[in-house]
Structures are given as C-alpha cells and as structure tokens.
HTML snippet that shows the backbone in 3Dmol.js (N, CA, C, O; Angstrom):
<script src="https://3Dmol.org/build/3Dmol-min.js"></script>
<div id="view" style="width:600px;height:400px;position:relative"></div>
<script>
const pdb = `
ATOM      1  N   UNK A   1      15.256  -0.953   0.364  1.00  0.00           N
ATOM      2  CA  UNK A   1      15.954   0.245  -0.032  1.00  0.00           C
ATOM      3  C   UNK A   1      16.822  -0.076  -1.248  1.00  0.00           C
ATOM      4  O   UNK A   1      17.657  -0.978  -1.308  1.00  0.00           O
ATOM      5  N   UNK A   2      16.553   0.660  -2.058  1.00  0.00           N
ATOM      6  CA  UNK A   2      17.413   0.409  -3.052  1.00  0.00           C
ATOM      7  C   UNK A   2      17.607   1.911  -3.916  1.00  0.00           C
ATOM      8  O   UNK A   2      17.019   2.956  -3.636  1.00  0.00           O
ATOM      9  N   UNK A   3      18.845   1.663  -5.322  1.00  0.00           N
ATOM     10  CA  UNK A   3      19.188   3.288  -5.781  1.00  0.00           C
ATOM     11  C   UNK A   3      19.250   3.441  -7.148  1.00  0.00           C
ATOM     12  O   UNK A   3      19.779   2.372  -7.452  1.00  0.00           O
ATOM     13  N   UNK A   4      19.122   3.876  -7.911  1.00  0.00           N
ATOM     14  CA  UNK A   4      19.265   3.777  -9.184  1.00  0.00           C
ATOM     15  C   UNK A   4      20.317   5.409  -9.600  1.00  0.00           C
ATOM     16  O   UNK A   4      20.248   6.521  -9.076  1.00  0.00           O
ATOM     17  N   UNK A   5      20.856   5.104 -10.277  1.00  0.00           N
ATOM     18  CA  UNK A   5      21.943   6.282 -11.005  1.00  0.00           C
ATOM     19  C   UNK A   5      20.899   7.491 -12.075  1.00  0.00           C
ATOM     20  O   UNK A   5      20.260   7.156 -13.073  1.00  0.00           O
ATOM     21  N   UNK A   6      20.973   8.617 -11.610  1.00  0.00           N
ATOM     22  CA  UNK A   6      20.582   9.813 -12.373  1.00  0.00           C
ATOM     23  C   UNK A   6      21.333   9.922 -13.683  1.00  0.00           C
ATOM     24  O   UNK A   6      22.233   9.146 -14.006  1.00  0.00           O
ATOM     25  N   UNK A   7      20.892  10.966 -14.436  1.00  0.00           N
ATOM     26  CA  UNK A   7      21.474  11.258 -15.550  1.00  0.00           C
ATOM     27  C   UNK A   7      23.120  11.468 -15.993  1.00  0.00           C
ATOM     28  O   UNK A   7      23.911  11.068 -16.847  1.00  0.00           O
ATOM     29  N   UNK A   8      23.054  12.743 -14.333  1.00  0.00           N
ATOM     30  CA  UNK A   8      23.573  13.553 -14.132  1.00  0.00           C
ATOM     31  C   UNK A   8      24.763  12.601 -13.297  1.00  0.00           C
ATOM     32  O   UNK A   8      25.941  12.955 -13.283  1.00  0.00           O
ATOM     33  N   UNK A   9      24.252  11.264 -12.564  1.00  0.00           N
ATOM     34  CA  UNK A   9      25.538  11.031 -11.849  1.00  0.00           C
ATOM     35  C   UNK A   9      24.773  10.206 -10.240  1.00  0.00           C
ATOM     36  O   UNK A   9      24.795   9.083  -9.737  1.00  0.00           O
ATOM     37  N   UNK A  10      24.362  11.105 -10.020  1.00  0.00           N
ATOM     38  CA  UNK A  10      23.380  11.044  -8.535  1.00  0.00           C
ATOM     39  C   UNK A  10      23.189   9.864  -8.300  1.00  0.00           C
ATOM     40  O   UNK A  10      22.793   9.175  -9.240  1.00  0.00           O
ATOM     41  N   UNK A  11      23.425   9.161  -6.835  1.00  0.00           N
ATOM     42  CA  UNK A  11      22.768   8.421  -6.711  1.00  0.00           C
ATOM     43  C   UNK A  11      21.062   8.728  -5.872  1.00  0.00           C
ATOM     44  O   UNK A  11      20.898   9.594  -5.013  1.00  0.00           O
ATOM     45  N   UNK A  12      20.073   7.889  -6.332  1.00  0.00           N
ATOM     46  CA  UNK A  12      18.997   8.610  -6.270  1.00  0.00           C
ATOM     47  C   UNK A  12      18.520   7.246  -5.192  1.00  0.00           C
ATOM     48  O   UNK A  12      18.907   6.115  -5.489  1.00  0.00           O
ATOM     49  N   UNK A  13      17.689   7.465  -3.983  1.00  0.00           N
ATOM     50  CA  UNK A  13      17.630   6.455  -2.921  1.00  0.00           C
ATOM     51  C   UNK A  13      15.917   6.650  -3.503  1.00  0.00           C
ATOM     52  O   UNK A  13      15.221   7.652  -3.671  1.00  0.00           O
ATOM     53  N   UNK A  14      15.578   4.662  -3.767  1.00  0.00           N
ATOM     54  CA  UNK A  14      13.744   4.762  -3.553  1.00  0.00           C
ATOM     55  C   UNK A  14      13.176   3.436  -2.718  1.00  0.00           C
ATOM     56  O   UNK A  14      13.709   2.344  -2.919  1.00  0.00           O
ATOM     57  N   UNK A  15      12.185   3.556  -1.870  1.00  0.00           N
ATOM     58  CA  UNK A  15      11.870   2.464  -1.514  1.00  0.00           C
ATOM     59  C   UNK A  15      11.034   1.819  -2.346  1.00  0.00           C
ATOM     60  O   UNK A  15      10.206   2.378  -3.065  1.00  0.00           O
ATOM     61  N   UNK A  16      11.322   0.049  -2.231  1.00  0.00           N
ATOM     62  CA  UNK A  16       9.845  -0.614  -3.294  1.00  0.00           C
ATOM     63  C   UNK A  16       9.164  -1.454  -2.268  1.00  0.00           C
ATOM     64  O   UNK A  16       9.872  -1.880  -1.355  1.00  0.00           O
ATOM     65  N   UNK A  17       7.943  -1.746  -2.278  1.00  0.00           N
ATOM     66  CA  UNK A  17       7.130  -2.418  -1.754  1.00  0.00           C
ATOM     67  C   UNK A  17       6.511  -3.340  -2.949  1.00  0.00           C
ATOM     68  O   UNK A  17       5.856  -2.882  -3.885  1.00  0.00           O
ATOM     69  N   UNK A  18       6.849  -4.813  -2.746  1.00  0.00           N
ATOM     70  CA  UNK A  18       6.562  -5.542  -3.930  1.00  0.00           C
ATOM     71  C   UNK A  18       4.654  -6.092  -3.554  1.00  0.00           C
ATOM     72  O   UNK A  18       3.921  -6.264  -2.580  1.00  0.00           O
ATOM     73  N   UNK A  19       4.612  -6.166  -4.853  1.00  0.00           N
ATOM     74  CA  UNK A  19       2.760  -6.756  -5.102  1.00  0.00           C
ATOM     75  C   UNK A  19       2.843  -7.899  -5.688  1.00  0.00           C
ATOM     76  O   UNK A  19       3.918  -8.195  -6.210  1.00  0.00           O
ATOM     77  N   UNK A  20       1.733  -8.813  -5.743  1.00  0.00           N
ATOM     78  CA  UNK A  20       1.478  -9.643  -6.720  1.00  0.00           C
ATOM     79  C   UNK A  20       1.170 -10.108  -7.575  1.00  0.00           C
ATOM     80  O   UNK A  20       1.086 -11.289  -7.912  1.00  0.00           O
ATOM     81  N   UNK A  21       0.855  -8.729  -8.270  1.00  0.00           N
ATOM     82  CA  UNK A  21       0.012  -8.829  -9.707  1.00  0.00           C
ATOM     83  C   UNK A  21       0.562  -8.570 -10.776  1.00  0.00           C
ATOM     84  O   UNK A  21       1.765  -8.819 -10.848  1.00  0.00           O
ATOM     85  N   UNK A  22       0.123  -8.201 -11.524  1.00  0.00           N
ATOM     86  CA  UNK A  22       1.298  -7.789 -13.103  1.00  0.00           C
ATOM     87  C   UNK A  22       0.350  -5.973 -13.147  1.00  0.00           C
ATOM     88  O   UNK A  22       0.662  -5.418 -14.201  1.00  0.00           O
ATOM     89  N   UNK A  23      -0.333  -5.347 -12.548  1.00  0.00           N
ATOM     90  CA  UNK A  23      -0.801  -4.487 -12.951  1.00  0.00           C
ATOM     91  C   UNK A  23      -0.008  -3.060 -12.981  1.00  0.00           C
ATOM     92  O   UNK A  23       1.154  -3.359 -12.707  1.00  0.00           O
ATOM     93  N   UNK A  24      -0.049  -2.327 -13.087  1.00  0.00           N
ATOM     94  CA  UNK A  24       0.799  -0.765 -13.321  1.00  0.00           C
ATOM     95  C   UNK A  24       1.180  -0.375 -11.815  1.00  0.00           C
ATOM     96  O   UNK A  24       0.383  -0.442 -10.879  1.00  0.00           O
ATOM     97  N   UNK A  25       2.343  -0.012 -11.729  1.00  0.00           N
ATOM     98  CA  UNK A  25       3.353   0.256  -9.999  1.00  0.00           C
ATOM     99  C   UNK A  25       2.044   1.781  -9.361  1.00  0.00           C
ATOM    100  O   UNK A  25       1.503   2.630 -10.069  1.00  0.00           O
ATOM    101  N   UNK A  26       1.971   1.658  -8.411  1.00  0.00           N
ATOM    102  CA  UNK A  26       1.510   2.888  -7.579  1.00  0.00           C
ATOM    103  C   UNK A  26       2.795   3.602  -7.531  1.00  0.00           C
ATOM    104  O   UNK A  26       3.755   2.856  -7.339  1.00  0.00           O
ATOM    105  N   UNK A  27       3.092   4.988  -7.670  1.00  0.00           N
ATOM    106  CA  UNK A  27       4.479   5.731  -7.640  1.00  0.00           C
ATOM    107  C   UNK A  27       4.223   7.178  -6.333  1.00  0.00           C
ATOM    108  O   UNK A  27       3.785   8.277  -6.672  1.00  0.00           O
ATOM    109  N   UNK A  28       4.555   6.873  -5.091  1.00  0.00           N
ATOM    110  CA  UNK A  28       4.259   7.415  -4.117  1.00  0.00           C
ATOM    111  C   UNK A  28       5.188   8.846  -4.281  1.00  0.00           C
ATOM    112  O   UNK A  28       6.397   8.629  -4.362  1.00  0.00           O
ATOM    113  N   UNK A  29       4.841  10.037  -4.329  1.00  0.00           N
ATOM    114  CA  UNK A  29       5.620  11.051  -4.340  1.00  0.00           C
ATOM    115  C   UNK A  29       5.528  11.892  -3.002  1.00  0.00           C
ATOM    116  O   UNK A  29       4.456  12.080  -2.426  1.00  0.00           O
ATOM    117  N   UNK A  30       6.722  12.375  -2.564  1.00  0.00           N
ATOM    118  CA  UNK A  30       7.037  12.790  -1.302  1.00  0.00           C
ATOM    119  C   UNK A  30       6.998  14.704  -2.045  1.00  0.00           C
ATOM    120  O   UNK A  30       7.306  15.183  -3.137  1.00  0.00           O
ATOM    121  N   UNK A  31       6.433  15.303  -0.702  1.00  0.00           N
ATOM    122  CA  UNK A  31       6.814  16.802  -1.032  1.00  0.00           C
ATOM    123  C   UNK A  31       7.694  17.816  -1.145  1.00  0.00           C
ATOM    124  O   UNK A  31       8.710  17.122  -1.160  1.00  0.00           O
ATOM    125  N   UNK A  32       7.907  18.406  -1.194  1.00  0.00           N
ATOM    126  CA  UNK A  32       9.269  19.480  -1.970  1.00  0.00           C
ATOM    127  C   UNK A  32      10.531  19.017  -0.669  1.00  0.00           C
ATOM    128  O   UNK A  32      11.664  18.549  -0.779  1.00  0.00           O
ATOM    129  N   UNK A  33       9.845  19.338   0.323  1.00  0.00           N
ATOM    130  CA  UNK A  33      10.436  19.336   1.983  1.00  0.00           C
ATOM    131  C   UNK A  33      10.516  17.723   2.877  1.00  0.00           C
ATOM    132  O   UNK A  33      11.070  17.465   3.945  1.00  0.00           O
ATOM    133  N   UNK A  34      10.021  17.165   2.293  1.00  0.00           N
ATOM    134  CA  UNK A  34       9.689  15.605   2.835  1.00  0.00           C
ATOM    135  C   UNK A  34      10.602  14.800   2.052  1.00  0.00           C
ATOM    136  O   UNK A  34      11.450  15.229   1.270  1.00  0.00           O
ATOM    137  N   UNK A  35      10.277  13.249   2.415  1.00  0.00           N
ATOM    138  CA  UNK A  35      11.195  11.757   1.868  1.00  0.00           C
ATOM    139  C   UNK A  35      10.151  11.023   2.037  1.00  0.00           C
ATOM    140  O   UNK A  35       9.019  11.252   2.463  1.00  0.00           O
ATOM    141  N   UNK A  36      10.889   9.748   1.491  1.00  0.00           N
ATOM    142  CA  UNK A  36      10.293   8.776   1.609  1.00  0.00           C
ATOM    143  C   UNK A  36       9.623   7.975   2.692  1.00  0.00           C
ATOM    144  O   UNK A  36       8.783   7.100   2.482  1.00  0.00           O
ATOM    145  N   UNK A  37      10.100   8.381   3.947  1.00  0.00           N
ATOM    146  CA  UNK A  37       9.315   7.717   5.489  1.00  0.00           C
ATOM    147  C   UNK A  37       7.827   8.552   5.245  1.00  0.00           C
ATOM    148  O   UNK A  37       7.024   8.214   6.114  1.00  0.00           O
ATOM    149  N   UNK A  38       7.178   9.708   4.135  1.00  0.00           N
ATOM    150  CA  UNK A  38       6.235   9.660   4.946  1.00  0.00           C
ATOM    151  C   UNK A  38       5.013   8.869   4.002  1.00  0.00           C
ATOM    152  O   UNK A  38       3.845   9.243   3.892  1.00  0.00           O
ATOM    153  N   UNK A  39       5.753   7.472   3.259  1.00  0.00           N
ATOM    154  CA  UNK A  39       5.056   5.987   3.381  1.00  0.00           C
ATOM    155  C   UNK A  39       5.470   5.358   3.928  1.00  0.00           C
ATOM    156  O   UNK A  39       5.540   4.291   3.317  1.00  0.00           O
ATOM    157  N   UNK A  40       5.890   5.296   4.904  1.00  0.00           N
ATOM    158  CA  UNK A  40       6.443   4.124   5.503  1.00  0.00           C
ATOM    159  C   UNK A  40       5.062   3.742   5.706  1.00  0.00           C
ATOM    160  O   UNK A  40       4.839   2.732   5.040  1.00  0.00           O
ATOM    161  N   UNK A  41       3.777   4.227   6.514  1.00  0.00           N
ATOM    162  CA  UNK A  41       2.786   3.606   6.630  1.00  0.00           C
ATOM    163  C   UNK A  41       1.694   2.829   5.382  1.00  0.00           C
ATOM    164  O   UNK A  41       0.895   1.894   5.430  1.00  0.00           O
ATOM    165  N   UNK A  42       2.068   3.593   4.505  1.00  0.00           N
ATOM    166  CA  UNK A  42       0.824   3.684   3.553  1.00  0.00           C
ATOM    167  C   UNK A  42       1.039   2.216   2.296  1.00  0.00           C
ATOM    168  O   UNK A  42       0.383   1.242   1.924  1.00  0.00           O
ATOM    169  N   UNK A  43       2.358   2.841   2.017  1.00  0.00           N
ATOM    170  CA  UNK A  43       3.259   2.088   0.825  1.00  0.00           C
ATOM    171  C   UNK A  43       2.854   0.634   1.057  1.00  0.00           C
ATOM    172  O   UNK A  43       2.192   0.107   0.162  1.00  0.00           O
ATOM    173  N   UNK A  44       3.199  -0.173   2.270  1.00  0.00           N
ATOM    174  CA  UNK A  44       3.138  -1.215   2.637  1.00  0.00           C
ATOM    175  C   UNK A  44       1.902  -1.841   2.583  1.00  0.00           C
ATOM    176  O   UNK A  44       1.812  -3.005   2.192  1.00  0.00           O
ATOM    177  N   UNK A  45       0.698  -1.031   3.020  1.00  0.00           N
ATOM    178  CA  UNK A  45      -0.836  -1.355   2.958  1.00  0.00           C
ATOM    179  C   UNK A  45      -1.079  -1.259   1.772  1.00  0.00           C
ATOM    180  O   UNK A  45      -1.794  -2.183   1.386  1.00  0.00           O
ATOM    181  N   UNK A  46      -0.796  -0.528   0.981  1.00  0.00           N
ATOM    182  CA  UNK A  46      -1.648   0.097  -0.853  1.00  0.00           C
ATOM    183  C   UNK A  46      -0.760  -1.669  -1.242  1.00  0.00           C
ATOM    184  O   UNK A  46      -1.680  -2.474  -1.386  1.00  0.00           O
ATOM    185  N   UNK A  47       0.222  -2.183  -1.374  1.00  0.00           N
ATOM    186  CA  UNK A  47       0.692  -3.031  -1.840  1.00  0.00           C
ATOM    187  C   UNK A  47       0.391  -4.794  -1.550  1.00  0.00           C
ATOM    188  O   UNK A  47       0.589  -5.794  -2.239  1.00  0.00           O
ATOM    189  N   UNK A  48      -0.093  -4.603  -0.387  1.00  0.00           N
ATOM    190  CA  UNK A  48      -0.965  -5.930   0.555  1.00  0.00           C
ATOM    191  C   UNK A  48      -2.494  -5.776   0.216  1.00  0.00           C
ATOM    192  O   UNK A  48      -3.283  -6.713   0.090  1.00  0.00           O
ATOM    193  N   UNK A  49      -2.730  -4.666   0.110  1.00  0.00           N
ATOM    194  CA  UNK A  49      -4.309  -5.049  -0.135  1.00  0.00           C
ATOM    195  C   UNK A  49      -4.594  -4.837  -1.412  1.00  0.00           C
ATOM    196  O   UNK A  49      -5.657  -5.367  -1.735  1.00  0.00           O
ATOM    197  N   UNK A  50      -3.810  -4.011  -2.640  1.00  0.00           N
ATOM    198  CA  UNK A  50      -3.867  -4.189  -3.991  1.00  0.00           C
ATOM    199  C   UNK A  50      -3.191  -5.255  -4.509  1.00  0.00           C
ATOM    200  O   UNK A  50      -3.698  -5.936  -5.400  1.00  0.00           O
ATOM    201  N   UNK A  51      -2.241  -5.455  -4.116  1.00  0.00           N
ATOM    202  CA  UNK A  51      -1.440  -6.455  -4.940  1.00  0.00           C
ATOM    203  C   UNK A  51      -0.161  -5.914  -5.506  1.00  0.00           C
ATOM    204  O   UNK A  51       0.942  -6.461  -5.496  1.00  0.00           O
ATOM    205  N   UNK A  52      -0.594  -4.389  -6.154  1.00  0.00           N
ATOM    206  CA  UNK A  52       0.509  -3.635  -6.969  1.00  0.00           C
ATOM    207  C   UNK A  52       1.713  -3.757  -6.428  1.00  0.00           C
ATOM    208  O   UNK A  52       1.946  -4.023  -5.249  1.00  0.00           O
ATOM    209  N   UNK A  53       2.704  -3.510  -7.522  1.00  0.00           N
ATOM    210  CA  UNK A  53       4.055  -2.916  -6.710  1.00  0.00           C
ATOM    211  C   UNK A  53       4.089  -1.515  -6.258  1.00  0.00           C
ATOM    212  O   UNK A  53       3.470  -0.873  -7.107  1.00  0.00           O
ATOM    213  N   UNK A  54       4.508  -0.745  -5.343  1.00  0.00           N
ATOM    214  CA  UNK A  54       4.512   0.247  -4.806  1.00  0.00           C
ATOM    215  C   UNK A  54       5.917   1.111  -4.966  1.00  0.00           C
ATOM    216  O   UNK A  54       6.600   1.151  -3.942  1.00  0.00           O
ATOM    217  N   UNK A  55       6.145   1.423  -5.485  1.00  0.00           N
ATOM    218  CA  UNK A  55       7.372   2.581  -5.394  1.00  0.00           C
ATOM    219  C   UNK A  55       7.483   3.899  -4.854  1.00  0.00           C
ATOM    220  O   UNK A  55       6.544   4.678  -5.022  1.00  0.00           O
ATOM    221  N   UNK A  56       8.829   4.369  -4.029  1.00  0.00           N
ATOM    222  CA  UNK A  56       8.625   5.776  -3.285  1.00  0.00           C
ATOM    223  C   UNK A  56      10.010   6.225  -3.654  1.00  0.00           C
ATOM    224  O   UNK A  56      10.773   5.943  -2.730  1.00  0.00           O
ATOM    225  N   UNK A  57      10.530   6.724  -4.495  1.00  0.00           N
ATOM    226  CA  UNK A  57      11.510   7.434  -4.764  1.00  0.00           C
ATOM    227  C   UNK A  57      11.764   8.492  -4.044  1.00  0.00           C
ATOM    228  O   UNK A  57      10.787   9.107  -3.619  1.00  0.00           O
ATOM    229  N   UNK A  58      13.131   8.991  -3.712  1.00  0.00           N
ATOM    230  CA  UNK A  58      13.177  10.359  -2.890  1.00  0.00           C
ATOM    231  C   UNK A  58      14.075  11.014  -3.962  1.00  0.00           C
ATOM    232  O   UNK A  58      14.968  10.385  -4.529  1.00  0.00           O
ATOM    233  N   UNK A  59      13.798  12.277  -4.204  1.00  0.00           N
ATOM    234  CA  UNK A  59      14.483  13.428  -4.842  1.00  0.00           C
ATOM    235  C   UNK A  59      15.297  14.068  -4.157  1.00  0.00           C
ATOM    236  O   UNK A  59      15.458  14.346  -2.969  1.00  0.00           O
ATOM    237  N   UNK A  60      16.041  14.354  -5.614  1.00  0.00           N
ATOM    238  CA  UNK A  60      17.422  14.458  -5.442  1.00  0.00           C
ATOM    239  C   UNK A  60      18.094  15.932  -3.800  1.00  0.00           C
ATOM    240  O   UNK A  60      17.780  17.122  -3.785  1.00  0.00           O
ATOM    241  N   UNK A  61      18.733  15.415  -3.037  1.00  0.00           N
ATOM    242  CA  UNK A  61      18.682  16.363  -1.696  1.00  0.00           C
ATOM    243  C   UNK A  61      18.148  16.396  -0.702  1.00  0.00           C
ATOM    244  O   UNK A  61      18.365  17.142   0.253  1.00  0.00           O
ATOM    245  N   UNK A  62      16.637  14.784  -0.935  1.00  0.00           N
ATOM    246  CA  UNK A  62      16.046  14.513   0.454  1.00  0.00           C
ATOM    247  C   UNK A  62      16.292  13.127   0.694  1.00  0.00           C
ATOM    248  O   UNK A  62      16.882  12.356  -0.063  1.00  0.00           O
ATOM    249  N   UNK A  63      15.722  12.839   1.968  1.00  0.00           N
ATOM    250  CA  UNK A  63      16.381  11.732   2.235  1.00  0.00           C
ATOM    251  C   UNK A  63      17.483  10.917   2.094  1.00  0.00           C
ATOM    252  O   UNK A  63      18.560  11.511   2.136  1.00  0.00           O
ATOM    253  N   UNK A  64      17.525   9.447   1.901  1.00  0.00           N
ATOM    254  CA  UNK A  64      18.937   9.395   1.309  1.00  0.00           C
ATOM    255  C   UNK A  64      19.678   9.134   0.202  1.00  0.00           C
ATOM    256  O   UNK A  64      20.638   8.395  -0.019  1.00  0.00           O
ATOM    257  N   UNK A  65      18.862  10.097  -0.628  1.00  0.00           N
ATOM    258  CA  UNK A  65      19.342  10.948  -2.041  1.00  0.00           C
ATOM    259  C   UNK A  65      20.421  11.313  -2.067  1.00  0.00           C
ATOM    260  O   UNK A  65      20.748  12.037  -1.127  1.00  0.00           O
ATOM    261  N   UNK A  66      21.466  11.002  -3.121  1.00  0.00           N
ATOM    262  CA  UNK A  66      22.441  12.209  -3.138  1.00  0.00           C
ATOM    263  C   UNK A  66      22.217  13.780  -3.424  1.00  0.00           C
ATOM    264  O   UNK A  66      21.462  14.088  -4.346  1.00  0.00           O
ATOM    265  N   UNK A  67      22.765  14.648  -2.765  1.00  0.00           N
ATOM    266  CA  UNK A  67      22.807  15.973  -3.041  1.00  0.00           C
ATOM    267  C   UNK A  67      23.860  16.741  -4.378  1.00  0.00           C
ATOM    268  O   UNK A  67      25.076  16.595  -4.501  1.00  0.00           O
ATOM    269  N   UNK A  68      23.042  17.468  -5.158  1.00  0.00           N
ATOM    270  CA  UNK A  68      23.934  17.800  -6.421  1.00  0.00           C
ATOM    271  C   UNK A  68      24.737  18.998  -5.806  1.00  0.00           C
ATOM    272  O   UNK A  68      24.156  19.782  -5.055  1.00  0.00           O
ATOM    273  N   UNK A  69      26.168  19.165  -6.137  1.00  0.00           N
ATOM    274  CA  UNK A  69      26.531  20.188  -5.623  1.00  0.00           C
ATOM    275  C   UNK A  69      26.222  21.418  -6.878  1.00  0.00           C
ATOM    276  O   UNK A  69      26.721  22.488  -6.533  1.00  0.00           O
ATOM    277  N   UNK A  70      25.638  21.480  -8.005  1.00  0.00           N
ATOM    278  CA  UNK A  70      25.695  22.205  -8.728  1.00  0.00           C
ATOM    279  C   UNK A  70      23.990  22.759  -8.096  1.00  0.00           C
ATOM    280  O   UNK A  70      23.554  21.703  -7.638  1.00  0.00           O
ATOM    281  N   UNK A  71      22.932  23.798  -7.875  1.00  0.00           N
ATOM    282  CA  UNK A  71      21.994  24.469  -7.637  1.00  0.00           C
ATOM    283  C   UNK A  71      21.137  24.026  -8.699  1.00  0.00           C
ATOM    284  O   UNK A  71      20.203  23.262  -8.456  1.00  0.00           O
ATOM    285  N   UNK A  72      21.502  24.655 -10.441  1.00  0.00           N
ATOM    286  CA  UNK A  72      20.994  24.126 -10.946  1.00  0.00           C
ATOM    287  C   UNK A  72      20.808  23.362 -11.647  1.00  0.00           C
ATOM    288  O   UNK A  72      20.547  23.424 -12.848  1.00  0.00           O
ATOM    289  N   UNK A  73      20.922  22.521 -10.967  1.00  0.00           N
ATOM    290  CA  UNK A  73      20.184  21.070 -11.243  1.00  0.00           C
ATOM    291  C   UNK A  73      19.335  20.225 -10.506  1.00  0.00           C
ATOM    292  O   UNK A  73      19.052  19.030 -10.587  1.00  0.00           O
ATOM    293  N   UNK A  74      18.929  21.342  -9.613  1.00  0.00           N
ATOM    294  CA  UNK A  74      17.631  21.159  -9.086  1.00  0.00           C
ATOM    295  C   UNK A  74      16.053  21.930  -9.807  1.00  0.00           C
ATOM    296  O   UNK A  74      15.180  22.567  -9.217  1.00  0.00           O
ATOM    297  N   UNK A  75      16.163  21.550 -11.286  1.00  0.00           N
ATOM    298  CA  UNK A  75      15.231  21.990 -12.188  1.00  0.00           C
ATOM    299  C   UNK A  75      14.435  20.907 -12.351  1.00  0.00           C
ATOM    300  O   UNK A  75      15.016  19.832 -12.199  1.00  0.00           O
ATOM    301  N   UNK A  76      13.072  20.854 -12.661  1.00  0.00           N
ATOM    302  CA  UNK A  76      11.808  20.153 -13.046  1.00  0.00           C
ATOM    303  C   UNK A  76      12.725  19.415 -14.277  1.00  0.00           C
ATOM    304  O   UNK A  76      12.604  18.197 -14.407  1.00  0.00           O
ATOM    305  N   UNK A  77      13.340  19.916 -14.881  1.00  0.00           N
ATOM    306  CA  UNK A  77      13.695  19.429 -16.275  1.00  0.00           C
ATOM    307  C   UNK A  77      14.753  17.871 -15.775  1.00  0.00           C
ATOM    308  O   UNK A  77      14.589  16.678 -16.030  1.00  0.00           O
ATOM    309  N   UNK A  78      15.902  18.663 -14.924  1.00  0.00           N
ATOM    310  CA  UNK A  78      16.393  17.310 -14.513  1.00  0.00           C
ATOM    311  C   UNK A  78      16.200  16.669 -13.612  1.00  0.00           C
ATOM    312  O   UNK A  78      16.741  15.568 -13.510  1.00  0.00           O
TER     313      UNK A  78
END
`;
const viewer = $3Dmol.createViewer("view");
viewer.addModel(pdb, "pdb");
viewer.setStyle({}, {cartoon: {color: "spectrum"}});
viewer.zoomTo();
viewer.render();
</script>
C-alpha cells in the first residue's frame, strides 16, 4: 500500500505488485463504484506469471483515497 499526492492536495491510496522485468507496468483500473480489493486476486497473478509490475490505484473518494470536499473536482479533467 502505498500514496502519492494529487495536484489538488489529495492523498491518493494505490496498490503495487512488483515484477521482474523492465517491461511497461499493467495499470489495473477499478470502476466508478469499486477500489482497489477488486485485484486483490488478479494483480498478484498478472505480476508472478508476467513478470510486470502491476499497479491499482484507487480514485479519488474510493477506497482509501482521500475524499475532495470540493464536488467539482471530481471531473475527468482532474
């Protein structure tokens, strides 16, 4: 588990699943309504049997994302 800082401020929660290769990260995206548990299964396998690194970021308001108190800034843009 780890977090990286938004533009805006946010702290933004993503899981990584490390690989062994040097090739391009798999970037697991969760749905409008979902987080990151729903790789908990997958993330771990795509990364053991490819090699890749695996990343699952959760957006901003799910999981354990920070929540913006401003509405919009829950735009595609930010």
């Amino acid at each position: 588990h780890q977090h990286w800082q938004s533009p805006d401020g946010l702290a933004l929660h993503f899981r990584r699943y490390e690989g062994r290769c040097e090739r391009s990260p798999v970037i697991c995206l969760h749905g409008l309504t979902r987080n990151a548990r729903d790789f908990e299964q997958l993330a771990p396998h795509i990364a053991s049997t490819t090699g890749r690194l695996v990343l699952v970021p959760e957006m901003r308001g799910r999981g354990r994302s920070a929540y913006a108190a401003d509405p919009a800034t829950y735009a595609i843009p930010t």
